[in-house]
Biopython code that builds the backbone (N, CA, C, O; Angstrom):
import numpy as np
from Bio.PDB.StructureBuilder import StructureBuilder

atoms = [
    (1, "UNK", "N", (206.750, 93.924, 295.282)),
    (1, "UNK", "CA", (207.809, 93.551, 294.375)),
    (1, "UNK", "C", (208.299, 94.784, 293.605)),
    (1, "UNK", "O", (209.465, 95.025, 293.290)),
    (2, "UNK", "N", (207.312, 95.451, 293.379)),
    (2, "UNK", "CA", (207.780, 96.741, 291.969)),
    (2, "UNK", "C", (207.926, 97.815, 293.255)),
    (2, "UNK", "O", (208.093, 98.948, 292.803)),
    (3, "UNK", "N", (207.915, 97.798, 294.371)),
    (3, "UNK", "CA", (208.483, 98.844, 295.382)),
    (3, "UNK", "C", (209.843, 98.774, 295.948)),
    (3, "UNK", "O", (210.469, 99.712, 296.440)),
    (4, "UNK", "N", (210.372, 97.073, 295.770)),
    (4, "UNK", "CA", (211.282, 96.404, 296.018)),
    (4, "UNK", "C", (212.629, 97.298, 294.870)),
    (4, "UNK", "O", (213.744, 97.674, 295.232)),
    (5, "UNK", "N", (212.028, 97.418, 293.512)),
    (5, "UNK", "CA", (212.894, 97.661, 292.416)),
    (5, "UNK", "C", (213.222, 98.967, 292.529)),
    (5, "UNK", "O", (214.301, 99.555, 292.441)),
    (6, "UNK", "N", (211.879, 99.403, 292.784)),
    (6, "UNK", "CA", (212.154, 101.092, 292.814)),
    (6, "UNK", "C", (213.093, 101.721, 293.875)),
    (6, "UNK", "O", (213.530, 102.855, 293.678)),
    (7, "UNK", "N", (213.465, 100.929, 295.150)),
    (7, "UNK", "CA", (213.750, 101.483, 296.041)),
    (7, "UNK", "C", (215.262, 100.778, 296.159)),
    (7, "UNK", "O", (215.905, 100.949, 297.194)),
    (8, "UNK", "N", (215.809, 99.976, 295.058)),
    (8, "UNK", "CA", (217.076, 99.750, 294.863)),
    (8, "UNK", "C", (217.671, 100.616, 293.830)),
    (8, "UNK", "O", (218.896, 100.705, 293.740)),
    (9, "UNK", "N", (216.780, 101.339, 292.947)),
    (9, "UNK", "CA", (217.114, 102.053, 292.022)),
    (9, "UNK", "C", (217.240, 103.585, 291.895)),
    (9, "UNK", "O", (217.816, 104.349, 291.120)),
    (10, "UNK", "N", (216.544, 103.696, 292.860)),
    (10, "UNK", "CA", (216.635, 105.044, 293.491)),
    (10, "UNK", "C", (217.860, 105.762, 293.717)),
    (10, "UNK", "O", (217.956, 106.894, 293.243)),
    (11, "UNK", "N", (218.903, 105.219, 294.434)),
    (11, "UNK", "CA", (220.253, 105.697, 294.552)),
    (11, "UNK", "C", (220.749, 106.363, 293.248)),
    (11, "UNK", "O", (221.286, 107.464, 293.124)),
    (12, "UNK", "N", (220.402, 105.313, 292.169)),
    (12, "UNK", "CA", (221.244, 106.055, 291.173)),
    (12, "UNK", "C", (220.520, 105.853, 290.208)),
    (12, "UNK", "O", (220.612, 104.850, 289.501)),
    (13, "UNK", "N", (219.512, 106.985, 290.001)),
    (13, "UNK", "CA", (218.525, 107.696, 289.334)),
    (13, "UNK", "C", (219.108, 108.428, 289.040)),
    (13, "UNK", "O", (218.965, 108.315, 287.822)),
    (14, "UNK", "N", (220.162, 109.713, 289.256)),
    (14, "UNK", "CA", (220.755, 110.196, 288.531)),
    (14, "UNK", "C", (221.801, 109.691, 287.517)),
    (14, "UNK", "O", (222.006, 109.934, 286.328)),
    (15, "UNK", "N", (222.249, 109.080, 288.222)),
    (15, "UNK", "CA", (223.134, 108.260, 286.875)),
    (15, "UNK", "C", (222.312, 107.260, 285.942)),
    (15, "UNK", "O", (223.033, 106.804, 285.055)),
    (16, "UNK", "N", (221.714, 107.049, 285.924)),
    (16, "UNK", "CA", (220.678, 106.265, 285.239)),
    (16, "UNK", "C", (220.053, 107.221, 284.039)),
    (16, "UNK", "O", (219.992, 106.920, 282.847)),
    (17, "UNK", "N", (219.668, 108.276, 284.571)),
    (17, "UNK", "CA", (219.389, 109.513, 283.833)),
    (17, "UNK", "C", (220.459, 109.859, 283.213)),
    (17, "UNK", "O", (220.251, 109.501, 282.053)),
    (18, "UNK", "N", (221.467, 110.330, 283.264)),
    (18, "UNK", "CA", (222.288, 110.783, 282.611)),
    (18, "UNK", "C", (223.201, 109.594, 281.376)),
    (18, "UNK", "O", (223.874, 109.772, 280.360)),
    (19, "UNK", "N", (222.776, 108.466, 282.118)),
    (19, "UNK", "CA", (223.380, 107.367, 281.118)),
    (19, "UNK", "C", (222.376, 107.635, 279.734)),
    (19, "UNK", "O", (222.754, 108.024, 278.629)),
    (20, "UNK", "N", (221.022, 107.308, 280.151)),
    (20, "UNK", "CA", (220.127, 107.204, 279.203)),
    (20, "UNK", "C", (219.946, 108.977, 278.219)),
    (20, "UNK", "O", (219.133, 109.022, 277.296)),
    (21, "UNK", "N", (220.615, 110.003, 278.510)),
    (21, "UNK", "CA", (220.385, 111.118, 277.912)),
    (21, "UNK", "C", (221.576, 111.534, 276.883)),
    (21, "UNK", "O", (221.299, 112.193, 275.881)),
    (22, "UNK", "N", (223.074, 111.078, 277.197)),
    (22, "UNK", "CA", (224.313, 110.076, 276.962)),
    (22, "UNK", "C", (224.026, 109.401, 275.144)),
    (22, "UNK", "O", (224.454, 109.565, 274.001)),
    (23, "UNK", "N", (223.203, 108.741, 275.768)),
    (23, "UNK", "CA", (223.061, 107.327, 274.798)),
    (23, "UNK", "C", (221.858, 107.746, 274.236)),
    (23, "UNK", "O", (221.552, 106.865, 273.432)),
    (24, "UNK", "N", (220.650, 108.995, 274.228)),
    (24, "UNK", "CA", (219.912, 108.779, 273.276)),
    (24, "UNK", "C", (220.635, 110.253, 272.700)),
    (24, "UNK", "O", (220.464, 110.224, 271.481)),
    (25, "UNK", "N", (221.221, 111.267, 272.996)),
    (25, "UNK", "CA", (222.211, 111.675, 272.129)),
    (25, "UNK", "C", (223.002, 111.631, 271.453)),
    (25, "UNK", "O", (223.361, 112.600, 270.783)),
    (26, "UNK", "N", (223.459, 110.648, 271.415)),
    (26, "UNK", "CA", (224.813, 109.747, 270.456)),
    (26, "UNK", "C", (223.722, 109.550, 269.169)),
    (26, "UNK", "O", (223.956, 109.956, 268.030)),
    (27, "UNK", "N", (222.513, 108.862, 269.571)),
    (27, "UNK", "CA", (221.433, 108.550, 268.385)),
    (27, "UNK", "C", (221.083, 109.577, 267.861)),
    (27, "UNK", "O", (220.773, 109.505, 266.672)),
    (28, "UNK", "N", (221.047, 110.182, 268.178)),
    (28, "UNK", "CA", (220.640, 111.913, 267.361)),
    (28, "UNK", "C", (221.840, 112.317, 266.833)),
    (28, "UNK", "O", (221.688, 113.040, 265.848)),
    (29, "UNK", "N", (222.947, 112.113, 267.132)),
    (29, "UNK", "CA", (224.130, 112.302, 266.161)),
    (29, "UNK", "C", (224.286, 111.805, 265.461)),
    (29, "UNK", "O", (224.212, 112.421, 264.398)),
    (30, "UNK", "N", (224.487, 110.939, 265.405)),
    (30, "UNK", "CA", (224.474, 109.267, 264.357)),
    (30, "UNK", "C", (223.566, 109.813, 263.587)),
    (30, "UNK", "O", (224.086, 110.035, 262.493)),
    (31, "UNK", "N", (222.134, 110.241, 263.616)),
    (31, "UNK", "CA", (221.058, 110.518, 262.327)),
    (31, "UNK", "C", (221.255, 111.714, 262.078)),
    (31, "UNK", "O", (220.421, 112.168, 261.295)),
    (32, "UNK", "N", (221.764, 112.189, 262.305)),
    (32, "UNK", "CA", (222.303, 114.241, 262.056)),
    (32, "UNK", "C", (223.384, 113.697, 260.835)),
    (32, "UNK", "O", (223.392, 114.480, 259.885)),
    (33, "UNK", "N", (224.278, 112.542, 260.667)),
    (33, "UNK", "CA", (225.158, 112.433, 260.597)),
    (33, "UNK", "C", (224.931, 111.882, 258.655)),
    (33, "UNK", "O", (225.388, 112.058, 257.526)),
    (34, "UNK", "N", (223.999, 111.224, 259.353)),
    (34, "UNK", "CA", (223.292, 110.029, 258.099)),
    (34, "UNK", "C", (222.435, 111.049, 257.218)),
    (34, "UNK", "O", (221.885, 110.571, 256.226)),
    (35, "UNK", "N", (222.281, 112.315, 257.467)),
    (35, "UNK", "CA", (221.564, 113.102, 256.781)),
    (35, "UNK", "C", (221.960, 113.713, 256.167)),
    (35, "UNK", "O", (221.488, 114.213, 255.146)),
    (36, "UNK", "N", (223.827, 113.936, 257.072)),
    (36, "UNK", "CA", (224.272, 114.809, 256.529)),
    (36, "UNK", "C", (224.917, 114.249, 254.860)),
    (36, "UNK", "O", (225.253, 114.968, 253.919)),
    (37, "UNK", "N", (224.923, 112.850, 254.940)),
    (37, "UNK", "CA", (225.547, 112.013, 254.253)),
    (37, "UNK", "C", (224.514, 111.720, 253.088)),
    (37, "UNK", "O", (224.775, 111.131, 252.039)),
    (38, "UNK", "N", (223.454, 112.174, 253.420)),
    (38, "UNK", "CA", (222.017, 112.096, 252.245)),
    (38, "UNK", "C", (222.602, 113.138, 251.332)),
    (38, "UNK", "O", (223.114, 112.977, 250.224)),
    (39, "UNK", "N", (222.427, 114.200, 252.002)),
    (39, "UNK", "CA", (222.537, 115.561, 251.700)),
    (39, "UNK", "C", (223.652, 115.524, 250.561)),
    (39, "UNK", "O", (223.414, 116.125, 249.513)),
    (40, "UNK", "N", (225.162, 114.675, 250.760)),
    (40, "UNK", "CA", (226.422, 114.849, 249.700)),
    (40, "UNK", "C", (225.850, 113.957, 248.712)),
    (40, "UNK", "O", (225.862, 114.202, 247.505)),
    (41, "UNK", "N", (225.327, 112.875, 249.262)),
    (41, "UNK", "CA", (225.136, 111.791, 247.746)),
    (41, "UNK", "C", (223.635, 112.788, 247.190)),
    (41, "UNK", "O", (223.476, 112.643, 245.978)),
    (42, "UNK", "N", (222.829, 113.494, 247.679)),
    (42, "UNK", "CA", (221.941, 114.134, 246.923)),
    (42, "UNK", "C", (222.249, 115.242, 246.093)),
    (42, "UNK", "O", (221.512, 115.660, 245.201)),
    (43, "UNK", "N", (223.903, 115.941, 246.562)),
    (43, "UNK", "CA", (224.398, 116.585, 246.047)),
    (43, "UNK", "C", (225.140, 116.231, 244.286)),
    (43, "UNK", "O", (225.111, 116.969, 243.302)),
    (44, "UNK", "N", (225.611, 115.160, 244.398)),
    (44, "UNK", "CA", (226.374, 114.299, 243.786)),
    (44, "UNK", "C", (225.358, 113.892, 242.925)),
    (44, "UNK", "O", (225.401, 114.283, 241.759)),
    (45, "UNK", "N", (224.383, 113.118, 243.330)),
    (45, "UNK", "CA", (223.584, 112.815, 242.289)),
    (45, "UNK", "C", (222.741, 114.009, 241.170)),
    (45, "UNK", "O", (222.046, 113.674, 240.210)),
    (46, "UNK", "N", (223.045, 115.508, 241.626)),
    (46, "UNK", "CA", (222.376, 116.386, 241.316)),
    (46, "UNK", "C", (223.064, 116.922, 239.993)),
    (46, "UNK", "O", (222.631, 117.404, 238.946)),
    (47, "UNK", "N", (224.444, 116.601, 240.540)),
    (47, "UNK", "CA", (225.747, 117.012, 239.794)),
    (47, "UNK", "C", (225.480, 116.413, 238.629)),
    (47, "UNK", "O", (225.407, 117.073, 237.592)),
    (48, "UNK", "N", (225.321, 115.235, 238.654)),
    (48, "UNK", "CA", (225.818, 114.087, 237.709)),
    (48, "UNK", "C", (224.185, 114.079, 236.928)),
    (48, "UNK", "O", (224.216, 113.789, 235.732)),
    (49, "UNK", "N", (222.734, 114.388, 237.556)),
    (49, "UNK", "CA", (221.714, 114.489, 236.392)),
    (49, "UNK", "C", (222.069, 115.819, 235.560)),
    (49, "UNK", "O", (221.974, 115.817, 234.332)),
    (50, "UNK", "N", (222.488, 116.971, 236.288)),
    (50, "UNK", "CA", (223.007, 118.160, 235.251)),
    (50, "UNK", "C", (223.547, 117.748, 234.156)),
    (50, "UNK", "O", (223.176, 118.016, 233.013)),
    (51, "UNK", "N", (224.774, 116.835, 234.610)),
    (51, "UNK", "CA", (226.042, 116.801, 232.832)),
    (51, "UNK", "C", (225.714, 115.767, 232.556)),
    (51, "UNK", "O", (226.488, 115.119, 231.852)),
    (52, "UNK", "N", (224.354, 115.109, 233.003)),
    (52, "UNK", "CA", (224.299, 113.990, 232.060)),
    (52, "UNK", "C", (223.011, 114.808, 231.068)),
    (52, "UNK", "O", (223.147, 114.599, 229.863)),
    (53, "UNK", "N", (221.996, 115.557, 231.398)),
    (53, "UNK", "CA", (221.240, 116.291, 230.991)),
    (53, "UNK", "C", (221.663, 117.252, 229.950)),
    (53, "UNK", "O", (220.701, 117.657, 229.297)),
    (54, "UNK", "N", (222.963, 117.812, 229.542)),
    (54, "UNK", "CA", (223.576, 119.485, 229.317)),
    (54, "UNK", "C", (224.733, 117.856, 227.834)),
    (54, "UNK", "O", (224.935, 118.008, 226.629)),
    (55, "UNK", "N", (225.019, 117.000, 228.452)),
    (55, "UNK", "CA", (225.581, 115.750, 227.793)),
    (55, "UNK", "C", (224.342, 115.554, 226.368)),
    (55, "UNK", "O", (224.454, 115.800, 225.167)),
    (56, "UNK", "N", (223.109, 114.962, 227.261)),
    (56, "UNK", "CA", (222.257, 115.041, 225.776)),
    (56, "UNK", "C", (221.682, 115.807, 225.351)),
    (56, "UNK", "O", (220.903, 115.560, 224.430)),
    (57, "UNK", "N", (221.863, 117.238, 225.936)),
    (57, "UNK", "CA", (221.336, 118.017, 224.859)),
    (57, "UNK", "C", (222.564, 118.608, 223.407)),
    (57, "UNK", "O", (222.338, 119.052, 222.281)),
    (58, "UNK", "N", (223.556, 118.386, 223.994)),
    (58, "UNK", "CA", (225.044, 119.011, 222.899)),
    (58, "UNK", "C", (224.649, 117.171, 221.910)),
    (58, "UNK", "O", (224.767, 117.053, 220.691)),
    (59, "UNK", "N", (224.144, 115.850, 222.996)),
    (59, "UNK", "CA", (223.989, 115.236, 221.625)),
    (59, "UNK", "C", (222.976, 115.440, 220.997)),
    (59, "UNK", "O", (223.282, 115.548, 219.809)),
    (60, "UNK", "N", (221.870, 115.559, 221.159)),
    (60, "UNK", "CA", (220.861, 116.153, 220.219)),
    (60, "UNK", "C", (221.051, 117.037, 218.888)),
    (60, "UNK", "O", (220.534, 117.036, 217.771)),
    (61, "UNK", "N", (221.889, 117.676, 219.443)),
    (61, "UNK", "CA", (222.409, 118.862, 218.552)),
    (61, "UNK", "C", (223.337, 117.966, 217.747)),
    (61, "UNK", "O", (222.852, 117.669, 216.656)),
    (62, "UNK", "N", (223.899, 117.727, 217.859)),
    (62, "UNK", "CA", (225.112, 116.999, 216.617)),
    (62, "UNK", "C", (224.078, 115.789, 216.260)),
    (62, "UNK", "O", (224.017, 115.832, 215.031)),
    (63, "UNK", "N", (223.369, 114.902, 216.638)),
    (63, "UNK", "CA", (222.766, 114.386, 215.964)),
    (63, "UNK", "C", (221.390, 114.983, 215.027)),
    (63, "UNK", "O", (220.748, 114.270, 214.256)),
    (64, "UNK", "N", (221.156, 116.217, 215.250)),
    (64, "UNK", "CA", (220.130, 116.832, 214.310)),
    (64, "UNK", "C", (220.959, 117.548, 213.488)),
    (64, "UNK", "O", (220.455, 117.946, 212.437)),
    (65, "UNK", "N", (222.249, 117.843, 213.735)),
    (65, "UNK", "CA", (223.484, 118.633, 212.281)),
    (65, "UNK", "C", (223.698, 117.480, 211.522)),
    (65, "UNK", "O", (223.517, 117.467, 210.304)),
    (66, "UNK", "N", (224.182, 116.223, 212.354)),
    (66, "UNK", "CA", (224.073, 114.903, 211.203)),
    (66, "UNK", "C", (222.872, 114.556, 210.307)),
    (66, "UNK", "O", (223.098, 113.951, 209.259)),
    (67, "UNK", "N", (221.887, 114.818, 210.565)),
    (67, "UNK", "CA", (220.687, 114.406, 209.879)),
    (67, "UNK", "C", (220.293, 114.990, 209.007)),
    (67, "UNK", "O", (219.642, 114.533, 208.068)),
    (68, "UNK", "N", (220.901, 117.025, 209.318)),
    (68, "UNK", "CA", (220.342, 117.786, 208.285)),
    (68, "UNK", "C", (221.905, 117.185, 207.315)),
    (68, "UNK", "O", (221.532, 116.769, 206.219)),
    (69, "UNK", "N", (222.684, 117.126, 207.402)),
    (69, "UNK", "CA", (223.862, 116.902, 206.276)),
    (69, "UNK", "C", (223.414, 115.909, 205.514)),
    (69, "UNK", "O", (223.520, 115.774, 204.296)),
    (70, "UNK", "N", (222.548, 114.736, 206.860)),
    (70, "UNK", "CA", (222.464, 113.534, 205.787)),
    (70, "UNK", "C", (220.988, 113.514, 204.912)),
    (70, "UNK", "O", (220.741, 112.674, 204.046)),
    (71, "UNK", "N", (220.251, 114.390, 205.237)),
    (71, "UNK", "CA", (219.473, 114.643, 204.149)),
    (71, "UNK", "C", (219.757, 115.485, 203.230)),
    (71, "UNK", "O", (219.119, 115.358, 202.185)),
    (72, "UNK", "N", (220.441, 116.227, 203.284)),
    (72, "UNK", "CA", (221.313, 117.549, 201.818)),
    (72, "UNK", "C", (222.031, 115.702, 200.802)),
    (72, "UNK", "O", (221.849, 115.362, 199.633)),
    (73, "UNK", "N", (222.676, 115.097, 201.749)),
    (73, "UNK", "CA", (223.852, 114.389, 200.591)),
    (73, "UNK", "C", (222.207, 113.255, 200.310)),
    (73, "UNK", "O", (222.430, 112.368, 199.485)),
    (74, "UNK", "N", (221.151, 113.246, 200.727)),
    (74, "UNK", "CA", (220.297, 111.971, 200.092)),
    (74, "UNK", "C", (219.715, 112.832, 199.131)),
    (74, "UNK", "O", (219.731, 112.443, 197.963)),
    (75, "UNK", "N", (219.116, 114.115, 199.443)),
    (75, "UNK", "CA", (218.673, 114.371, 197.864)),
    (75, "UNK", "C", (219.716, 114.591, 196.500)),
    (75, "UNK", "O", (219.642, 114.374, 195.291)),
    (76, "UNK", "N", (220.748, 115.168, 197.479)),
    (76, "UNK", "CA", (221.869, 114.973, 196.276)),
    (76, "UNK", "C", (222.133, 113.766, 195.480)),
    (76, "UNK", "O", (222.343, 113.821, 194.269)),
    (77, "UNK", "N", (222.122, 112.598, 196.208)),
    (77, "UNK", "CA", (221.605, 111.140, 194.910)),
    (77, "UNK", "C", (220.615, 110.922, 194.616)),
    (77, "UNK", "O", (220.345, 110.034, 193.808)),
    (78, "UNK", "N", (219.615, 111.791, 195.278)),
    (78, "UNK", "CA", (218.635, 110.984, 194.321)),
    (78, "UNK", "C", (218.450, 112.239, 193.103)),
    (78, "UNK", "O", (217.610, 112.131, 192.210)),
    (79, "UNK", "N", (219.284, 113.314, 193.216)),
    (79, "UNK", "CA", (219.219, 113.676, 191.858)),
    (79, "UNK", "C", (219.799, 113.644, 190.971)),
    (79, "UNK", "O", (219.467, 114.066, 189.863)),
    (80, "UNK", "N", (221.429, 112.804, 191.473)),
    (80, "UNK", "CA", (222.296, 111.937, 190.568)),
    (80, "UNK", "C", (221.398, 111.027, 189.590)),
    (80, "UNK", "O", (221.390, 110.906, 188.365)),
    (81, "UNK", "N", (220.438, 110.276, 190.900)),
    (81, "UNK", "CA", (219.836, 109.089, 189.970)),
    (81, "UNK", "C", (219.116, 109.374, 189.176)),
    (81, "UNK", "O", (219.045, 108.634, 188.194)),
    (82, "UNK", "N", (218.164, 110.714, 189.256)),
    (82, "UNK", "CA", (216.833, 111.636, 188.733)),
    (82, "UNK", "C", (217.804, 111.868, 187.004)),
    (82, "UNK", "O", (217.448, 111.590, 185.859)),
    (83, "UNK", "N", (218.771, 112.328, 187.404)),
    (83, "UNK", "CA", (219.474, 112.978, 185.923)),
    (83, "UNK", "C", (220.450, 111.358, 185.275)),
    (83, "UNK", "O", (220.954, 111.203, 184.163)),
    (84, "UNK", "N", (220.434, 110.743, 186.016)),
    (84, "UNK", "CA", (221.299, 109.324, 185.233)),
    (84, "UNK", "C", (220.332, 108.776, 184.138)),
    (84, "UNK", "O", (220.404, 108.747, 182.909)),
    (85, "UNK", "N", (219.450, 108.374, 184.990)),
    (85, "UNK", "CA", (218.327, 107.911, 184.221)),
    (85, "UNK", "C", (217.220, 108.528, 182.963)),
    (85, "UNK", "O", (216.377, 108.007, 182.233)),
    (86, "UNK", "N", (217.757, 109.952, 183.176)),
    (86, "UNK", "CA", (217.028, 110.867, 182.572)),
    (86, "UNK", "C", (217.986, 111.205, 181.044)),
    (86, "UNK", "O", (217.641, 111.620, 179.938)),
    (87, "UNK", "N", (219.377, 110.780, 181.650)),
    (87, "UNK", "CA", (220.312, 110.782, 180.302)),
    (87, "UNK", "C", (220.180, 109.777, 179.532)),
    (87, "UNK", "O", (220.152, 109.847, 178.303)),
    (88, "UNK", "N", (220.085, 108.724, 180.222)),
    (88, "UNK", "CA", (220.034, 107.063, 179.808)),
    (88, "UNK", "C", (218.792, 106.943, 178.469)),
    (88, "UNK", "O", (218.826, 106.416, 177.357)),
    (89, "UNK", "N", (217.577, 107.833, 179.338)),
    (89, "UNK", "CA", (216.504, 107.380, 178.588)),
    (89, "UNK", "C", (216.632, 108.367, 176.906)),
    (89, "UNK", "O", (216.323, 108.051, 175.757)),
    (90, "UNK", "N", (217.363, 109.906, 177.630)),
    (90, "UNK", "CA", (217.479, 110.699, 176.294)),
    (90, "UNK", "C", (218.273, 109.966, 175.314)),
    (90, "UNK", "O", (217.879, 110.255, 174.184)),
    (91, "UNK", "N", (219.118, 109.234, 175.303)),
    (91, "UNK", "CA", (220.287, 108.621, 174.673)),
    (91, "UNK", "C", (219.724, 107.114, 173.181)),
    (91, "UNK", "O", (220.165, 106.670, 172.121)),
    (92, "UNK", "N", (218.620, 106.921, 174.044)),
    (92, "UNK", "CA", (217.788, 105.508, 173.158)),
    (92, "UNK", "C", (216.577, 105.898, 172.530)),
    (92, "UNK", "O", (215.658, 106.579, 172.984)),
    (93, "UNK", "N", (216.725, 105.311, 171.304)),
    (93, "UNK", "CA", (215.965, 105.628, 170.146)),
    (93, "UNK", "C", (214.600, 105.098, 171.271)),
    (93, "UNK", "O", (214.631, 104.019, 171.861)),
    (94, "UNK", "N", (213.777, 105.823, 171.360)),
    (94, "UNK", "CA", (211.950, 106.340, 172.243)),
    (94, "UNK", "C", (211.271, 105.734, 171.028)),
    (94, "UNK", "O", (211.561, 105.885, 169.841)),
    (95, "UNK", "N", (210.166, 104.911, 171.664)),
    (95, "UNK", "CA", (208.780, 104.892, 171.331)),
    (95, "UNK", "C", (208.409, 105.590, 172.169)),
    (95, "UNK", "O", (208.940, 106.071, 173.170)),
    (96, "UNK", "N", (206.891, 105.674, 171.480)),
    (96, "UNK", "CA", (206.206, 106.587, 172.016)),
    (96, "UNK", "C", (205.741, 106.831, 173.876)),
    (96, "UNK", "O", (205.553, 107.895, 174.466)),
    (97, "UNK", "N", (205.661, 105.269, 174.465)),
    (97, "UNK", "CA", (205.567, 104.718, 175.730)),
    (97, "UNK", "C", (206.753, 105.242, 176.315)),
    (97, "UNK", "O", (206.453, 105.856, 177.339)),
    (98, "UNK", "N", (208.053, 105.256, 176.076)),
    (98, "UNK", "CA", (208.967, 105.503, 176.665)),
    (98, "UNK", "C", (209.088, 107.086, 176.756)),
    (98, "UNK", "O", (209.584, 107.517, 177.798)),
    (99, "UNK", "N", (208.655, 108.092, 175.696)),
    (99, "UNK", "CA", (208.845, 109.264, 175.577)),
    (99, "UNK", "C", (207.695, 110.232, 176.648)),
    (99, "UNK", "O", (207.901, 111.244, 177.318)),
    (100, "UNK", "N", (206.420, 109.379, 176.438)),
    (100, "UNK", "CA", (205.556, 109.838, 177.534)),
    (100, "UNK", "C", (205.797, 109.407, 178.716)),
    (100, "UNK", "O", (205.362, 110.231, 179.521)),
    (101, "UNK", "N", (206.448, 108.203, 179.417)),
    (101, "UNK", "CA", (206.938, 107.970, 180.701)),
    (101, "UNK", "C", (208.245, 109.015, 180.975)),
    (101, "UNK", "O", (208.296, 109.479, 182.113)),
    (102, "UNK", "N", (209.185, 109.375, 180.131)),
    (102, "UNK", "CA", (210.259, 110.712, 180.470)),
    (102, "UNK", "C", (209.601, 111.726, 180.346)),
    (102, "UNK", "O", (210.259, 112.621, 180.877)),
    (103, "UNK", "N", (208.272, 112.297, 179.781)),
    (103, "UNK", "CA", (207.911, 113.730, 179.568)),
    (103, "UNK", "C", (207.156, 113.374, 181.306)),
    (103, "UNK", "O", (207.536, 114.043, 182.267)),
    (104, "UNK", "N", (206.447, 112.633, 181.415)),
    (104, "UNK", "CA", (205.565, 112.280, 182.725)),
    (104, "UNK", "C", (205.684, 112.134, 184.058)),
    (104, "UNK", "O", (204.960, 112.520, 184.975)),
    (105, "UNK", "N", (206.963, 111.361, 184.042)),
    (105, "UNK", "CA", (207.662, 110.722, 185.176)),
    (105, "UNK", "C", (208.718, 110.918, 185.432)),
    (105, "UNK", "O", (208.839, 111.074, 186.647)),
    (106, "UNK", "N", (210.186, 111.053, 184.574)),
    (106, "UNK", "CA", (211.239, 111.411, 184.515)),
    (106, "UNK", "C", (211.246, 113.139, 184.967)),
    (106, "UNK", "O", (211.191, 113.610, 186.103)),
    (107, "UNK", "N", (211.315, 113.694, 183.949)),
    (107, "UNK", "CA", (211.315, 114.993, 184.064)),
    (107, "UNK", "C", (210.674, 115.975, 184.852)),
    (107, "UNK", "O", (211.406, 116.889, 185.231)),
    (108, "UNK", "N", (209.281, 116.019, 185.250)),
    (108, "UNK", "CA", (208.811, 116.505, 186.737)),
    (108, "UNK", "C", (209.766, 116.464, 187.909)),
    (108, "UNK", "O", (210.233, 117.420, 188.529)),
    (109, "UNK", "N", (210.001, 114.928, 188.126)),
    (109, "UNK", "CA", (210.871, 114.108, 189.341)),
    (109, "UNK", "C", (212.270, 115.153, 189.449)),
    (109, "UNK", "O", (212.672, 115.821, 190.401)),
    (110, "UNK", "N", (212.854, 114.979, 187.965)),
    (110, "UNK", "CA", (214.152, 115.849, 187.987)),
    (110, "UNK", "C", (213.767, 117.311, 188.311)),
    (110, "UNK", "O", (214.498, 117.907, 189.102)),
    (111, "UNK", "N", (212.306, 118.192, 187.593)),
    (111, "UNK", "CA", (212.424, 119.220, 187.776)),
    (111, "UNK", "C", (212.439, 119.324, 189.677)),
    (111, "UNK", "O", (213.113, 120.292, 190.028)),
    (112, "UNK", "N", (211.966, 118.698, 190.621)),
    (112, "UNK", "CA", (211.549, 119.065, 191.213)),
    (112, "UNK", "C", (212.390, 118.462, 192.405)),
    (112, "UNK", "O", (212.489, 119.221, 193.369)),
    (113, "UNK", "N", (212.827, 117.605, 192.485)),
    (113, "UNK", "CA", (214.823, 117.659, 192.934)),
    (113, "UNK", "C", (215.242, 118.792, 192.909)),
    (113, "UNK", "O", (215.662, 119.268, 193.964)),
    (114, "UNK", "N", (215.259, 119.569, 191.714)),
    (114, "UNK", "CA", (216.709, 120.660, 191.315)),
    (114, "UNK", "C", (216.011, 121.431, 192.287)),
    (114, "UNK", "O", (216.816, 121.733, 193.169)),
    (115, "UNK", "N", (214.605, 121.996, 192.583)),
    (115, "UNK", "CA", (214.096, 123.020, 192.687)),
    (115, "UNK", "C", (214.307, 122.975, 194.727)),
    (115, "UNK", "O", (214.585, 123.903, 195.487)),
    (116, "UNK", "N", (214.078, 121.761, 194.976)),
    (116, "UNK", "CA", (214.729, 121.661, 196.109)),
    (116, "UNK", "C", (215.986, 122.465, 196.911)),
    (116, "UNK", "O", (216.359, 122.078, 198.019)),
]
sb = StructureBuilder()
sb.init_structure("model")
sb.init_model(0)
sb.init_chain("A")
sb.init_seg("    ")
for serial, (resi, resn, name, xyz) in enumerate(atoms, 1):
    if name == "N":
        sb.init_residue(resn, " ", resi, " ")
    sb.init_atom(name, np.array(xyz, "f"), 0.0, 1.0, " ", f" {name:<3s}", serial, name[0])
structure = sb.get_structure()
């Protein structure tokens, strides 16, 4: 039976061969092809981690210039509040409790705001 096949197939063993060398070359193009197509979207994606990377570092930076501004303008009220309160208390006739809580508590606080 399998001498039967071979000996009908024989004739065109060369073309048989050449079909099958044909057709597993096309497949090797096709994946040459698909690689090459890795290769642009790996390109692309390379692109795009750069400026998204080079993106947060310029935000980093403006968000650490915002933070130093916004800590300059927070001690700046709290030494609005340091000296409001510090006028408030100079302004009212002091017992003695009140005069040792501004020599104690008040005034350190303010000295040490300004010195900031």
């Amino acid at each position: 039976m399998m001498k039967q096949i071979l000996a009908q197939i024989k004739p065109y063993q060369t073309y048989l061969l050449a079909v099958l060398t044909v057709f597993f070359f096309m497949r090797s193009c096709n994946r040459g092809r698909e690689i090459g197509y890795l290769k642009q979207d790996y390109e692309v994606c390379m692109t795009l981690n750069d400026s998204l990377r080079i993106g947060a570092l310029l935000h980093t930076d403006q968000l650490e210039l915002l933070h130093e501004q916004h800590q300059e303008e927070l001690v700046e009220r709290e030494l609005k509040v340091h000296r409001y309160y510090s006028d408030e208390i100079a302004k009212l006739p002091r017992g003695p409790q009140l005069m040792d809580f501004h020599r104690t508590v008040v005034m350190p606080n303010l000295k040490t705001k300004e010195a900031e």
